[in-house]
N, C-alpha and C positions, 0 to 999 in steps of 0.2 A: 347783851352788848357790852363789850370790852370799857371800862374807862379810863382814859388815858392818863398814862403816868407823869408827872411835875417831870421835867430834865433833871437829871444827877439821880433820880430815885431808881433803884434797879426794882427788879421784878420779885416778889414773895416768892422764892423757890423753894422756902421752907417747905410751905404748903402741901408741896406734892413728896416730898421725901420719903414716906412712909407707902405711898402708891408706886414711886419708882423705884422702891428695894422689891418688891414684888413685880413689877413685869418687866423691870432690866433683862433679869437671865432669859426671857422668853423673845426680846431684840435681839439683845446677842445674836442670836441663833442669824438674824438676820441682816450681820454688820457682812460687806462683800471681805472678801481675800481673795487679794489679787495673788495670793503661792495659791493658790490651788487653782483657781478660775479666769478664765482670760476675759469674761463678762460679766455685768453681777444679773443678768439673766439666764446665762449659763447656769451659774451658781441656783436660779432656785427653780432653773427645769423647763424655762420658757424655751418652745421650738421656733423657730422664727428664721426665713421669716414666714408670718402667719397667714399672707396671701398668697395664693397659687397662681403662678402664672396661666391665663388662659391657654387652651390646649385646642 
């Protein structure tokens, strides 16, 4: 469980510094662009829509 921070005090982002130099490049991968992609589902392959019309 989280404990809440005093007002004015920001958050230890220090902390994780060394965790986000190691799986930044692997988000990346996952930030959308909109020059290439019209959707950011587009973008990672999702068909949709994912219900079929009854027939």
């Amino acid at each position: 469980m989280a404990v809440p921070r005093p007002p004015g005090n920001p958050p230890p982002a220090y902390l994780n510094k060394e965790k986000m130099k190691r799986v930044r490049p692997e988000l990346e991968k996952l930030y959308f662009n909109p020059a290439k992609y019209a959707t950011y589902l587009e973008q990672l392959g999702v068909q949709y829509p994912t219900v079929k019309p009854p027939q």
